[in-house]
Every structure is written in structure tokens, then in C-alpha cells.
PyMOL Python script that loads the backbone (N, CA, C, O; Angstrom):
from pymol import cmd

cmd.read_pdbstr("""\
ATOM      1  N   UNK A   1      25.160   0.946  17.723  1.00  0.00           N
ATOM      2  CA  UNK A   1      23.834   0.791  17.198  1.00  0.00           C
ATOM      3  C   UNK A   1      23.026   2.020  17.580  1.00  0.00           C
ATOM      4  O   UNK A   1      23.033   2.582  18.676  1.00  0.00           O
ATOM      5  N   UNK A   2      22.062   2.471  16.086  1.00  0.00           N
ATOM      6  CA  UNK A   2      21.355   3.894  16.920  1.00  0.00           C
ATOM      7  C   UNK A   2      19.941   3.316  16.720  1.00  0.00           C
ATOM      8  O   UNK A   2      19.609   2.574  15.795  1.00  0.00           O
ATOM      9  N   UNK A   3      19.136   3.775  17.744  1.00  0.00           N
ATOM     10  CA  UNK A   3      17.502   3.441  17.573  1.00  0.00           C
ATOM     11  C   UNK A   3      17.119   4.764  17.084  1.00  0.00           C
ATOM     12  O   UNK A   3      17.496   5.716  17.768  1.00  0.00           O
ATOM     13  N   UNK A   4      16.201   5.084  15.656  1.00  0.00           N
ATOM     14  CA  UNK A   4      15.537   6.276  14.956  1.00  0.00           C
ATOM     15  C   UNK A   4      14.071   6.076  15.095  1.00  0.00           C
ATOM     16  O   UNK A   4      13.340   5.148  14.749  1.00  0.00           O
ATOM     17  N   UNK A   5      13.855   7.155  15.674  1.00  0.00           N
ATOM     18  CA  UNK A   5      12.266   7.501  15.706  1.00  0.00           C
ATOM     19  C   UNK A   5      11.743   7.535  14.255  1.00  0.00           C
ATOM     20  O   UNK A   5      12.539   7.845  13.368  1.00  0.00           O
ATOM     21  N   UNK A   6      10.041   7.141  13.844  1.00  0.00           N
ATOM     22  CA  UNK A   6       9.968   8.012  12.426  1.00  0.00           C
ATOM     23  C   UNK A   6      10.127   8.678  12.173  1.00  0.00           C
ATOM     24  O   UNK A   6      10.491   8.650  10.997  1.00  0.00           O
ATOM     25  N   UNK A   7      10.094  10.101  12.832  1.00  0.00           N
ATOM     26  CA  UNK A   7      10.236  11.326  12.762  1.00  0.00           C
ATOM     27  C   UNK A   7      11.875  11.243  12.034  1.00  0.00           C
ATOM     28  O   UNK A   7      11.991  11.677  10.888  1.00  0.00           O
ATOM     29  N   UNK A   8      12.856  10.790  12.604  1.00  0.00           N
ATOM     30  CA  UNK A   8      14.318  10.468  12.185  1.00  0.00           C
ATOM     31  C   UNK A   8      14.127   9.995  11.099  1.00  0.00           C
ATOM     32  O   UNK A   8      14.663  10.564  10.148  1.00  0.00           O
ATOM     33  N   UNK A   9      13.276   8.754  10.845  1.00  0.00           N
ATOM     34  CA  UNK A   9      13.770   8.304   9.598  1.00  0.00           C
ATOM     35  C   UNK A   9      13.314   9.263   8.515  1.00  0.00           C
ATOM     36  O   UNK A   9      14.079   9.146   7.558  1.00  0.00           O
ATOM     37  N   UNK A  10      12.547   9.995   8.329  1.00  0.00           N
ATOM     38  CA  UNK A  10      12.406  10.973   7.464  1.00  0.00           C
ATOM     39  C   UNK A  10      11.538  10.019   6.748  1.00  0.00           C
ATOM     40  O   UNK A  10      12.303   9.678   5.845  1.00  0.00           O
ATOM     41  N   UNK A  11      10.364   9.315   6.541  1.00  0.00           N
ATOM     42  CA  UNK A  11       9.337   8.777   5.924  1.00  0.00           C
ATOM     43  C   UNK A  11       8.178   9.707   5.258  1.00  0.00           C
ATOM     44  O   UNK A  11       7.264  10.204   5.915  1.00  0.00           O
ATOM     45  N   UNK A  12       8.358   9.872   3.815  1.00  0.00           N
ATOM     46  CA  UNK A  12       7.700  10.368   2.949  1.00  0.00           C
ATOM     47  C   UNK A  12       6.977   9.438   1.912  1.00  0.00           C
ATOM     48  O   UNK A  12       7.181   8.229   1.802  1.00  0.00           O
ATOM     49  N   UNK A  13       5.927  10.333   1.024  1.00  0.00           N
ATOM     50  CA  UNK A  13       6.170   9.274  -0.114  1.00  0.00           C
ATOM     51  C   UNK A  13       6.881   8.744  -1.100  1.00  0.00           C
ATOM     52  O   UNK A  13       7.000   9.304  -2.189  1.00  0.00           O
ATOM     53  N   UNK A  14       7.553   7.329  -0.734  1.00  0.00           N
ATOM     54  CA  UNK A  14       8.419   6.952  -1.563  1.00  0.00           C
ATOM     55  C   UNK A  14       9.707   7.287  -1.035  1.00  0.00           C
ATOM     56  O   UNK A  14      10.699   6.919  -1.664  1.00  0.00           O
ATOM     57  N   UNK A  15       9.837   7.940   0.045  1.00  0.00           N
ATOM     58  CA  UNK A  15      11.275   8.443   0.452  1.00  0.00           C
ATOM     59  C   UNK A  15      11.404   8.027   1.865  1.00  0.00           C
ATOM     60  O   UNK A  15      10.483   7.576   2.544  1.00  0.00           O
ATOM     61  N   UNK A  16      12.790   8.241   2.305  1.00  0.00           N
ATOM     62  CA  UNK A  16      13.168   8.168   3.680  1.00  0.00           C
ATOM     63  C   UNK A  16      14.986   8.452   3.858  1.00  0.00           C
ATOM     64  O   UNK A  16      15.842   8.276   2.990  1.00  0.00           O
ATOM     65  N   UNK A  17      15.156   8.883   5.121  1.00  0.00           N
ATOM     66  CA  UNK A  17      16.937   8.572   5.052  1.00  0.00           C
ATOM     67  C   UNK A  17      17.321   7.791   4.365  1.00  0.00           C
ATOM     68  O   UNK A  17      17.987   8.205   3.416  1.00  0.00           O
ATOM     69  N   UNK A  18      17.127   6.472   4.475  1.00  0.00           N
ATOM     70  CA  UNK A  18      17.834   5.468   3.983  1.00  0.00           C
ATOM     71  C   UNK A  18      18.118   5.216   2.466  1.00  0.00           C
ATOM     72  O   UNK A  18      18.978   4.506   1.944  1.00  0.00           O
ATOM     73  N   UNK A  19      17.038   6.091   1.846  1.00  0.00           N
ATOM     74  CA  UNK A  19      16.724   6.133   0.146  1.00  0.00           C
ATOM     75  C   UNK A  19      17.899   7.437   0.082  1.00  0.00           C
ATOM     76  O   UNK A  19      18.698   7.394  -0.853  1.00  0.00           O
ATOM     77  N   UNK A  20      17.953   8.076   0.635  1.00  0.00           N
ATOM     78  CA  UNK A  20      18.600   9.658   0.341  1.00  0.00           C
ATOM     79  C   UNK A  20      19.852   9.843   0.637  1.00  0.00           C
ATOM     80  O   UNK A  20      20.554  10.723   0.139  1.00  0.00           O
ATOM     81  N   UNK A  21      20.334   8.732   1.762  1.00  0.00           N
ATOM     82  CA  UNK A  21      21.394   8.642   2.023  1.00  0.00           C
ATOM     83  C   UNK A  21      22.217   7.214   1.866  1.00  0.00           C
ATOM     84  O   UNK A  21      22.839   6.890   2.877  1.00  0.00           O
ATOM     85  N   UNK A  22      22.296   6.385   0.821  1.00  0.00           N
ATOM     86  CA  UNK A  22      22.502   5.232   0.294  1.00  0.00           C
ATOM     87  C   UNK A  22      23.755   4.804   0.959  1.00  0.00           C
ATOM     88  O   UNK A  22      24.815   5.382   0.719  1.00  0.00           O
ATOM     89  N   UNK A  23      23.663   3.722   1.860  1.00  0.00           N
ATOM     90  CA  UNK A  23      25.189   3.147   1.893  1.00  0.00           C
ATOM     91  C   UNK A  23      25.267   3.711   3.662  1.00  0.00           C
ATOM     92  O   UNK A  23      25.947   2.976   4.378  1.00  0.00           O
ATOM     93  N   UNK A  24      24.838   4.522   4.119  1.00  0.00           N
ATOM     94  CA  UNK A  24      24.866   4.932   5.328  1.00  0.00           C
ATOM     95  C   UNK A  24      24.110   4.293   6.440  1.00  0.00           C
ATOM     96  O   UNK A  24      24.456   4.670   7.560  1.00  0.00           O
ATOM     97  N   UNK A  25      23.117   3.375   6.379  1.00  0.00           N
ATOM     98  CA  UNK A  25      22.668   3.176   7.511  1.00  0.00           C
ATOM     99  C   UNK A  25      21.962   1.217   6.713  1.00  0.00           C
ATOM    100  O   UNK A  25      21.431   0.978   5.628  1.00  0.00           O
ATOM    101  N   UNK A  26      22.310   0.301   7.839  1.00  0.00           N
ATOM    102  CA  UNK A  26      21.854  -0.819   8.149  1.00  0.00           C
ATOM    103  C   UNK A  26      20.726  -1.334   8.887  1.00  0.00           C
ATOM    104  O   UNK A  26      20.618  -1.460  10.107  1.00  0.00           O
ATOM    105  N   UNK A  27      19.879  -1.622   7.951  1.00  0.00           N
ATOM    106  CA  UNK A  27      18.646  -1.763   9.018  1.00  0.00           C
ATOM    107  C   UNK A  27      18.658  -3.257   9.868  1.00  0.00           C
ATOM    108  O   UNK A  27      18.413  -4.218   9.139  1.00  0.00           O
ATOM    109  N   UNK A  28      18.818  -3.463  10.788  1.00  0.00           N
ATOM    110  CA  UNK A  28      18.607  -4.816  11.282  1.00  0.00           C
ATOM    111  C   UNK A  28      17.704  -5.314  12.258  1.00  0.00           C
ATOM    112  O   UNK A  28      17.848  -6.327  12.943  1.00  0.00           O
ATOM    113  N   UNK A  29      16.438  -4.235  12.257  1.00  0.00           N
ATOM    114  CA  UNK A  29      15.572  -4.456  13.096  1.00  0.00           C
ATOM    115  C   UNK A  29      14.826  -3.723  12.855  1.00  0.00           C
ATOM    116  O   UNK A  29      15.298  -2.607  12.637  1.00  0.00           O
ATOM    117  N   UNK A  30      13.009  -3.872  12.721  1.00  0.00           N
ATOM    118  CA  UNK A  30      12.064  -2.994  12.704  1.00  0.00           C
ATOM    119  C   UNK A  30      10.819  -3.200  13.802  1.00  0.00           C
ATOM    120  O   UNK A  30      10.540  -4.336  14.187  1.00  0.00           O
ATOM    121  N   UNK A  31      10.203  -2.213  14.204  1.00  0.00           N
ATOM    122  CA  UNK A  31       9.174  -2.270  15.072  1.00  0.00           C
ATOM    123  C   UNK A  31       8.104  -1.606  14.850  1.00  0.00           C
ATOM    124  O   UNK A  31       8.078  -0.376  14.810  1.00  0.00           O
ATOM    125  N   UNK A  32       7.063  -2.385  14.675  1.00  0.00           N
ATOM    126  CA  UNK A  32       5.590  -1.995  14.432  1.00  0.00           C
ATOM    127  C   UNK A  32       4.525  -2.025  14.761  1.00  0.00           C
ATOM    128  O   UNK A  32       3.856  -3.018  14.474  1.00  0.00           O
ATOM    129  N   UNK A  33       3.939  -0.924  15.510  1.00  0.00           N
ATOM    130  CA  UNK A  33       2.825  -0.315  15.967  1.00  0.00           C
ATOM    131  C   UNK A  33       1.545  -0.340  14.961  1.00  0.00           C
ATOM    132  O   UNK A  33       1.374   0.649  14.248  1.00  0.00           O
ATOM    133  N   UNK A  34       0.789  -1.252  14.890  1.00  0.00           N
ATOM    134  CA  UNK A  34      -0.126  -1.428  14.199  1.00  0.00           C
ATOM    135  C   UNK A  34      -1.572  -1.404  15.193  1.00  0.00           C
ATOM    136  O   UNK A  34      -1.593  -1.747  16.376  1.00  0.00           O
ATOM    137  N   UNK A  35      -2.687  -0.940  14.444  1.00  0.00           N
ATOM    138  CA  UNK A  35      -4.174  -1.123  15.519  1.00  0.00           C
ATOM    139  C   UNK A  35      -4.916  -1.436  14.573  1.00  0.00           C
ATOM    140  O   UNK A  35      -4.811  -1.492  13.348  1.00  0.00           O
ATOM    141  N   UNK A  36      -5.930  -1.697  15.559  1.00  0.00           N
ATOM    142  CA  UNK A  36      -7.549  -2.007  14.270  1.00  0.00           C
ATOM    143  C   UNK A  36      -8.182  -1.173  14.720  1.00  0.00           C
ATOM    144  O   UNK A  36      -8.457  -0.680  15.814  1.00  0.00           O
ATOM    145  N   UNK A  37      -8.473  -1.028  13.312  1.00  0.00           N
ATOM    146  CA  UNK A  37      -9.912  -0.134  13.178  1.00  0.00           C
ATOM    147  C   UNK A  37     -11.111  -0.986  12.764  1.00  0.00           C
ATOM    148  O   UNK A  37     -11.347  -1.941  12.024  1.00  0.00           O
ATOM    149  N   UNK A  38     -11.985   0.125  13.908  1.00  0.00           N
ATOM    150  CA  UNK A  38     -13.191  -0.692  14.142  1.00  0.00           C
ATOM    151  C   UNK A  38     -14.328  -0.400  12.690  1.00  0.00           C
ATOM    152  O   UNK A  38     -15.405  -0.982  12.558  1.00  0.00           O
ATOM    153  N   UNK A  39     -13.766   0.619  11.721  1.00  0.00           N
ATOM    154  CA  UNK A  39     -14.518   0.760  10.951  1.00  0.00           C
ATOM    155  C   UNK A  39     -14.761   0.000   9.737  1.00  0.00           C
ATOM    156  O   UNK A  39     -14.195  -1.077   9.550  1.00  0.00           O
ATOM    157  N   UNK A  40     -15.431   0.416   9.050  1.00  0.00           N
ATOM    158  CA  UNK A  40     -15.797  -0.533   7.819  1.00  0.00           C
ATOM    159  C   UNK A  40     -14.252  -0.399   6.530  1.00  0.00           C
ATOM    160  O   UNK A  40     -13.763   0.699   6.266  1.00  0.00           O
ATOM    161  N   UNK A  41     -13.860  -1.377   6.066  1.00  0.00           N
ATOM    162  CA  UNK A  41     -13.023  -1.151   5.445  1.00  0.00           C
ATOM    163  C   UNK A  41     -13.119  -0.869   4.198  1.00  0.00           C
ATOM    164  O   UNK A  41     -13.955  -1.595   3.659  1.00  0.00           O
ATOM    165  N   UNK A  42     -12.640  -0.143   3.506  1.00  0.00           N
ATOM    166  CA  UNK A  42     -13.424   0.316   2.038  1.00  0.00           C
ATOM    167  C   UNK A  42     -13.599  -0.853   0.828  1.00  0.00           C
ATOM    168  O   UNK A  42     -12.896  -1.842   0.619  1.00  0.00           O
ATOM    169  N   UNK A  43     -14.480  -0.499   0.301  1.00  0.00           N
ATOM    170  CA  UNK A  43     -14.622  -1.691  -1.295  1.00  0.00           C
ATOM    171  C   UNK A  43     -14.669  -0.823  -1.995  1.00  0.00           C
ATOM    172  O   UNK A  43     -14.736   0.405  -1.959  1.00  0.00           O
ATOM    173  N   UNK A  44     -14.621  -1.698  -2.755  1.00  0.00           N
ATOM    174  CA  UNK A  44     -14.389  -0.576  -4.509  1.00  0.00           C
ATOM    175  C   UNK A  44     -15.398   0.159  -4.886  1.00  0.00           C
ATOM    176  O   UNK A  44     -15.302   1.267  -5.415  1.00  0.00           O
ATOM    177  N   UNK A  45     -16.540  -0.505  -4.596  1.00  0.00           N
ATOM    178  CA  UNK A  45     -17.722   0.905  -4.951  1.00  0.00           C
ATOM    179  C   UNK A  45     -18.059   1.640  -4.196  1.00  0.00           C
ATOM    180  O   UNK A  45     -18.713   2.619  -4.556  1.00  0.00           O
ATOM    181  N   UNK A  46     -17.683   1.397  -2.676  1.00  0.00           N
ATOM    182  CA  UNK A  46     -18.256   1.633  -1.207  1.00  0.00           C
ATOM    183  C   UNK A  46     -19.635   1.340  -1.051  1.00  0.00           C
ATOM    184  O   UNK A  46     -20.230   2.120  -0.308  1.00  0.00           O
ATOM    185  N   UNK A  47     -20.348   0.357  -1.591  1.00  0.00           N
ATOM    186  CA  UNK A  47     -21.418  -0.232  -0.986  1.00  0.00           C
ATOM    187  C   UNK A  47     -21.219  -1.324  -0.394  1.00  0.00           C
ATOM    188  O   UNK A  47     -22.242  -1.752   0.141  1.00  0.00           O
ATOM    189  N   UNK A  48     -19.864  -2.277  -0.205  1.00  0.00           N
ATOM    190  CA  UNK A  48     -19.988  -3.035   0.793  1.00  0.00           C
ATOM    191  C   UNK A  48     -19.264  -2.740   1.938  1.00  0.00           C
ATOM    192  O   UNK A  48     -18.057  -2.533   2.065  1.00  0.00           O
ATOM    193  N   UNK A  49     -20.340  -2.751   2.919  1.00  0.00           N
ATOM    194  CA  UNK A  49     -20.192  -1.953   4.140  1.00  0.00           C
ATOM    195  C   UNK A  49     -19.579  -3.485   4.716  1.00  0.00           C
ATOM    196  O   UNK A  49     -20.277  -4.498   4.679  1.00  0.00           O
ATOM    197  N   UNK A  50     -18.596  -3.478   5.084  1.00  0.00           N
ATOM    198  CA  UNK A  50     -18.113  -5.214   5.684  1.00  0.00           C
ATOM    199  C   UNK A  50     -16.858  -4.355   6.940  1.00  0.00           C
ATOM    200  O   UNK A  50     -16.122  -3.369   6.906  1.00  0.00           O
ATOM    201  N   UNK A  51     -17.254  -5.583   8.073  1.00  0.00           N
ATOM    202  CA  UNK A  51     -15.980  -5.081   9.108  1.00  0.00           C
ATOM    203  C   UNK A  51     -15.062  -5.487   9.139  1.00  0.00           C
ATOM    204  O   UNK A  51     -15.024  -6.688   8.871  1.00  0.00           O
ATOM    205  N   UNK A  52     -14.096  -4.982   9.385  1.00  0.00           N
ATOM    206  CA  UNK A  52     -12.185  -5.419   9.489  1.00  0.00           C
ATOM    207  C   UNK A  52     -12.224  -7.105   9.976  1.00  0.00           C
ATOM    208  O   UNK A  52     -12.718  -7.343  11.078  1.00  0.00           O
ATOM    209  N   UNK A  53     -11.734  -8.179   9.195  1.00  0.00           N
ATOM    210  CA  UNK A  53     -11.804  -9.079   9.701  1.00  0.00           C
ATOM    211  C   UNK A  53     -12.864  -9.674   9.374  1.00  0.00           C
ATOM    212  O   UNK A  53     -13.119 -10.763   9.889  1.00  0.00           O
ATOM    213  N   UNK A  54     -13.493  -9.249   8.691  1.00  0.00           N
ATOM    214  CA  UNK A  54     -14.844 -10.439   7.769  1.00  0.00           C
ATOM    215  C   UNK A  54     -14.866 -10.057   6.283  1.00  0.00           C
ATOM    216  O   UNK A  54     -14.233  -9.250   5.601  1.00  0.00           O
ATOM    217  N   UNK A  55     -15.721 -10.839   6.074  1.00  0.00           N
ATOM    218  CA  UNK A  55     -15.643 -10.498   4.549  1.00  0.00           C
ATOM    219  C   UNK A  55     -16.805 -10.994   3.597  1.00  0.00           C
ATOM    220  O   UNK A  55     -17.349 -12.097   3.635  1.00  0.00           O
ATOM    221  N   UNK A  56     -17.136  -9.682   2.519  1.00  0.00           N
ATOM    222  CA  UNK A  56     -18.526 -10.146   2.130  1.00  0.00           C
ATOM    223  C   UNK A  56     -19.027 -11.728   1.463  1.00  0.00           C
ATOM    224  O   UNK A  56     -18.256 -12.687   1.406  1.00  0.00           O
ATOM    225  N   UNK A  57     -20.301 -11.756   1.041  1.00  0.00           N
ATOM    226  CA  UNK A  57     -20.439 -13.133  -0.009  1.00  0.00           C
ATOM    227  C   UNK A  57     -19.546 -12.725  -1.356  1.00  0.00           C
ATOM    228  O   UNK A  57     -19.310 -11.674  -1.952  1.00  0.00           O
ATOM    229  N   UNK A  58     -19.258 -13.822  -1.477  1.00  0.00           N
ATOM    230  CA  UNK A  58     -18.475 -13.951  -2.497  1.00  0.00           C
ATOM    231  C   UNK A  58     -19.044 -13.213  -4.119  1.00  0.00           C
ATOM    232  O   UNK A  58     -18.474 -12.376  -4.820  1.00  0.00           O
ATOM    233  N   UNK A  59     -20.022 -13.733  -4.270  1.00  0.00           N
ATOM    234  CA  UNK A  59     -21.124 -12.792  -5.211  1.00  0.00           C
ATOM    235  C   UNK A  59     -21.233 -11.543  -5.532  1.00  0.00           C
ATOM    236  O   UNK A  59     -21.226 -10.949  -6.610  1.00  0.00           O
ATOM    237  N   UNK A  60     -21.417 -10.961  -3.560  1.00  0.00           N
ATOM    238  CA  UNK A  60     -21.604  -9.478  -3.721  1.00  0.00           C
ATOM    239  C   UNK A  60     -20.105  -9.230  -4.101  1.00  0.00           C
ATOM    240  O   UNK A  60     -20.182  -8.593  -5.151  1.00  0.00           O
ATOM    241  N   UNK A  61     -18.863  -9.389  -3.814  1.00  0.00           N
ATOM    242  CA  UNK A  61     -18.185  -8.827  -3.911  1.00  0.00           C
ATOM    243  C   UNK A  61     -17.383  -8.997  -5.499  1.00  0.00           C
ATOM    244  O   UNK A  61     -16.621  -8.118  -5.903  1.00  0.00           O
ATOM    245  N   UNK A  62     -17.626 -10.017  -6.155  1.00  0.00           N
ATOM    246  CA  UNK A  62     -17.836 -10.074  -7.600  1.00  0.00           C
ATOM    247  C   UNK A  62     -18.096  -9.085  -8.321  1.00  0.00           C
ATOM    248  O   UNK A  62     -17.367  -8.258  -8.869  1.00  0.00           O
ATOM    249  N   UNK A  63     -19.416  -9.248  -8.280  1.00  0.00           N
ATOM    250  CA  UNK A  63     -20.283  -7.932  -8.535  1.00  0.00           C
ATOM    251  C   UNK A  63     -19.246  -6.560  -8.579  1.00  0.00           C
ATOM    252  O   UNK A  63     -18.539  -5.971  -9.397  1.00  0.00           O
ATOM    253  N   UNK A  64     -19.605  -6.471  -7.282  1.00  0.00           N
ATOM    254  CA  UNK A  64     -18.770  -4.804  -6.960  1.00  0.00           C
ATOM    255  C   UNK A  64     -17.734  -4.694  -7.453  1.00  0.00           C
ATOM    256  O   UNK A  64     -17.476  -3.516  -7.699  1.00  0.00           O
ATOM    257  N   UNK A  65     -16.811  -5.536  -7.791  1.00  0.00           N
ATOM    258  CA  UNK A  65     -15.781  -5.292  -8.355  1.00  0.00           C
ATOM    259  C   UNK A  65     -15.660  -4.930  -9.707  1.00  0.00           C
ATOM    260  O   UNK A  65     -15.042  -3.949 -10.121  1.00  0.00           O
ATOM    261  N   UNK A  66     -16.471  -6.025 -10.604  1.00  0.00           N
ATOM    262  CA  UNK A  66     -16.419  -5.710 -11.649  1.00  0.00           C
ATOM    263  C   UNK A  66     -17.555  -4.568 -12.188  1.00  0.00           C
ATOM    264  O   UNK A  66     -17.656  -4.315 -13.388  1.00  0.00           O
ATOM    265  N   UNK A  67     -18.373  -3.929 -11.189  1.00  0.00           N
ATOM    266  CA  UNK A  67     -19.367  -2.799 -11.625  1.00  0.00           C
ATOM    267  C   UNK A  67     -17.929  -1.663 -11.839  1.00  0.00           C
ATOM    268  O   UNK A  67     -17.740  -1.000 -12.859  1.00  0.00           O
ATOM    269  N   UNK A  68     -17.036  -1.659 -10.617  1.00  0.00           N
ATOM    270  CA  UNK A  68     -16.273  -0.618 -10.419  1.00  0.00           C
ATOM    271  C   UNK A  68     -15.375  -0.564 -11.551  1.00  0.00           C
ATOM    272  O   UNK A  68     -14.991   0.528 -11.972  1.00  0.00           O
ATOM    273  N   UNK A  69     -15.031  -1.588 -12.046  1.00  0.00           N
ATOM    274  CA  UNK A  69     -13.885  -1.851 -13.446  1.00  0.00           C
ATOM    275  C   UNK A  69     -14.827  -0.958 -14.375  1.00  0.00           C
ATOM    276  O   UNK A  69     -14.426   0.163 -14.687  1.00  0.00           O
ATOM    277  N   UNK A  70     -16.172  -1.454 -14.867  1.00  0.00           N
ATOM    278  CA  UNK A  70     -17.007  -1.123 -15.765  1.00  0.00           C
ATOM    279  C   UNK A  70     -16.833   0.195 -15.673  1.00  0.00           C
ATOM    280  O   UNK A  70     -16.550   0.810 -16.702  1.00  0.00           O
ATOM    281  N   UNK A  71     -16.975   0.938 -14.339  1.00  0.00           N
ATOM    282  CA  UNK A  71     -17.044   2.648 -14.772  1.00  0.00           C
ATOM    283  C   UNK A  71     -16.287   3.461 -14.771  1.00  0.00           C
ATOM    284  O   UNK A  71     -16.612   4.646 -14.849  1.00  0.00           O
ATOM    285  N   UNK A  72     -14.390   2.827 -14.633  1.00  0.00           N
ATOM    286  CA  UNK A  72     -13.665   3.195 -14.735  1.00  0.00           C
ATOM    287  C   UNK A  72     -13.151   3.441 -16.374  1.00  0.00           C
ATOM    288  O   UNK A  72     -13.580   2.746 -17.295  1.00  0.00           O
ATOM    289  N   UNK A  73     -12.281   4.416 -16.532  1.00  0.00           N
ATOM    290  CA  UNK A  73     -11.795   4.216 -17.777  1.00  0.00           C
ATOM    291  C   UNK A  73     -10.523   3.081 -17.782  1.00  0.00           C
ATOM    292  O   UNK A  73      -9.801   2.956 -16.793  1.00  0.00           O
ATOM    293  N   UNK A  74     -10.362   2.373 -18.860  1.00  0.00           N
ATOM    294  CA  UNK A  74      -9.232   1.560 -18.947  1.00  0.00           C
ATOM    295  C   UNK A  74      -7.956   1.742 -18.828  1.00  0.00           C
ATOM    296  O   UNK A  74      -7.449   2.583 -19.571  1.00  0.00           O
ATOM    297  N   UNK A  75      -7.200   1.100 -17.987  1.00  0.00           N
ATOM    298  CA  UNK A  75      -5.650   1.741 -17.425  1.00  0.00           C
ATOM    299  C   UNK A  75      -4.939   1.414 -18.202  1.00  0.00           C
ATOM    300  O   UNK A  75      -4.890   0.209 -18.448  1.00  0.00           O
ATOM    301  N   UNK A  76      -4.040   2.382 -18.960  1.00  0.00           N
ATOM    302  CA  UNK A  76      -2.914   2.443 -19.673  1.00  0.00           C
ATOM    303  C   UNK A  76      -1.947   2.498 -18.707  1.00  0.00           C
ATOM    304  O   UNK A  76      -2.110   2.923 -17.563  1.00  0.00           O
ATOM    305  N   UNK A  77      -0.814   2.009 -19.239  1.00  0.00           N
ATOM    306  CA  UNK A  77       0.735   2.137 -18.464  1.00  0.00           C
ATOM    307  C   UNK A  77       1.277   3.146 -18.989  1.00  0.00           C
ATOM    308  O   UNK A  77       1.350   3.444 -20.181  1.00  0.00           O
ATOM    309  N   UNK A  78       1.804   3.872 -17.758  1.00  0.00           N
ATOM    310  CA  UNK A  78       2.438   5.262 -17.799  1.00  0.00           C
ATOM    311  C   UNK A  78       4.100   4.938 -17.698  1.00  0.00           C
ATOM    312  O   UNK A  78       4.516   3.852 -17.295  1.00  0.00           O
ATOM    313  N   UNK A  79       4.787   5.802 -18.030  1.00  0.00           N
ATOM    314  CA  UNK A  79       6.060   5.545 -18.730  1.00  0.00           C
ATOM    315  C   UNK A  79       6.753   5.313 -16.759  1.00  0.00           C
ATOM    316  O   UNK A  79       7.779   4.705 -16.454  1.00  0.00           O
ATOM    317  N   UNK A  80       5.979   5.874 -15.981  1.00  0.00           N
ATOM    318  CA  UNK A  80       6.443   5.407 -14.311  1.00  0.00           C
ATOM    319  C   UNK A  80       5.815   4.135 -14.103  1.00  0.00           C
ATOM    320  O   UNK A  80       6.639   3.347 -13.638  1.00  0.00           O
ATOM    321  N   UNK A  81       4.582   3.576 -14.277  1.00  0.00           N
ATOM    322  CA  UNK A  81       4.634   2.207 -14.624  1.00  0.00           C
ATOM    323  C   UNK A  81       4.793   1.217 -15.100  1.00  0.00           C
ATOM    324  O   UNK A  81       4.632   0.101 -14.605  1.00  0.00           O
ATOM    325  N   UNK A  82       5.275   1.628 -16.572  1.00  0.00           N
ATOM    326  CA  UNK A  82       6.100   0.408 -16.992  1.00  0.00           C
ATOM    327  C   UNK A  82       7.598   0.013 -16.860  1.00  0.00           C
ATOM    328  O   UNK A  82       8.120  -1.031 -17.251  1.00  0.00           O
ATOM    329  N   UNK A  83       8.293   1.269 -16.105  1.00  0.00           N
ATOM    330  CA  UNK A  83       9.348   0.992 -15.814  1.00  0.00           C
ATOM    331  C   UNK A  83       9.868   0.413 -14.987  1.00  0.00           C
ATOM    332  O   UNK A  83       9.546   0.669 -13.826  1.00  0.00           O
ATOM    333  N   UNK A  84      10.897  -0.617 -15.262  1.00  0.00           N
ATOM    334  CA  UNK A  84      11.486  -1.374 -14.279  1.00  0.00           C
ATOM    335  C   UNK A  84      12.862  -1.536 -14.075  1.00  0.00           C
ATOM    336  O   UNK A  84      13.660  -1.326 -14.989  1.00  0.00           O
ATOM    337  N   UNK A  85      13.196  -1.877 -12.999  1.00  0.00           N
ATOM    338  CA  UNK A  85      14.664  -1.707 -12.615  1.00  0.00           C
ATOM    339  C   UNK A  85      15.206  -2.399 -13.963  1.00  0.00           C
ATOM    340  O   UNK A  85      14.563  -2.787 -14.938  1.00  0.00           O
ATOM    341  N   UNK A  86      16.760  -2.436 -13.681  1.00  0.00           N
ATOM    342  CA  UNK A  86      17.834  -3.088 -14.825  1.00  0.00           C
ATOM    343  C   UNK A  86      17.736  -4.133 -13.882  1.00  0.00           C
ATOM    344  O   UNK A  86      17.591  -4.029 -12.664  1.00  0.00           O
ATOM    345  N   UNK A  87      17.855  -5.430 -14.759  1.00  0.00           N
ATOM    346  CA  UNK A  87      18.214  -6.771 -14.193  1.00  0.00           C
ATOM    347  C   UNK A  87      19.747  -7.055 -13.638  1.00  0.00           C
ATOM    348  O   UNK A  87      20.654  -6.668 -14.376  1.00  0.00           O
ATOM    349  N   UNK A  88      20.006  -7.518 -12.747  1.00  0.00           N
ATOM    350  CA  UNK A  88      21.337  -7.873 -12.455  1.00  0.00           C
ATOM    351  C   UNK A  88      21.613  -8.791 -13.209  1.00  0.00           C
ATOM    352  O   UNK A  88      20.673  -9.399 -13.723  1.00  0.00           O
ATOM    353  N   UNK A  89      23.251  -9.258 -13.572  1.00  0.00           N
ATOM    354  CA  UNK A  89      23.548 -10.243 -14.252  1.00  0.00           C
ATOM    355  C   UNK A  89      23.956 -11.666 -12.709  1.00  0.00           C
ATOM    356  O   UNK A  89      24.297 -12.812 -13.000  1.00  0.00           O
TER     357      UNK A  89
END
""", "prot")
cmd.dss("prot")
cmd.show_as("cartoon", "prot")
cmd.util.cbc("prot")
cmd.orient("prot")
């Protein structure tokens, strides 16, 4: 059994050893270093200023959401998002 640092696993976007080198390595255990942040966590318009672990009125955050849809342009699917694996039989 080998223990890999991240640095080892080679973690990019979308990539890593394990993607690059298929068939070579078994994962049977992961460990994760997670923290909180004490800061405000983002919303979609960034006017709701809300802390990690709470969460606005339901209203305001209605709102904000759909202001942010409104001034976006409408998302088309890109030929990398509509693609999907082959189904197994």
C-alpha cells in the first residue's frame, strides 16, 4: 500500500494520476482536510452578505437569484455540455 501526497497525486483541473494513468492505482481510502471560513459566502449577485452556516430569508434570496438569471444571457449547451458518456449495456 502507498500513501500519495496531493502534490503526488498530480490534481489539476479535471485531471490527476489516476485519470492519466488508468488501471494503475486503487483508491481505497481518502483524507480530508477541510476548514471554515469565517467569511461571507458568495450569492449570486453578491448583495447577500450571509455567514458560512446561516442562511438568508427566503425572499431575499429569491429575489437575488432570479435578478441574477434576468441579467445574464441565456445558457445554451455547448457541444462539452451536452455530452455524455456511452451508456453501458
Amino acid at each position: 500500500m502507498v500513501r500519495l501526497s496531493a502534490a503526488a497525486c498530480g490534481f489539476g483541473y479535471r485531471t490527476s494520476v489516476f485519470k492519466t494513468q488508468p488501471g494503475r492505482w486503487t483508491i481505497l481510502a481518502v483524507i480530508l482536510r477541510l476548514t471554515v471560513a469565517a467569511a461571507p459566502r458568495p450569492s449570486p449577485t453578491g448583495t447577500l452578505d450571509v455567514l458560512l452556516g446561516s442562511w438568508p430569508p427566503l425572499a431575499e434570496a429569491v429575489t437575488a437569484v432570479l435578478a441574477d438569471r434576468r441579467a445574464r444571457p441565456p445558457c445554451r449547451p455547448t457541444a462539452a455540455s451536452a455530452a455524455r458518456p456511452p451508456r453501458r449495456a
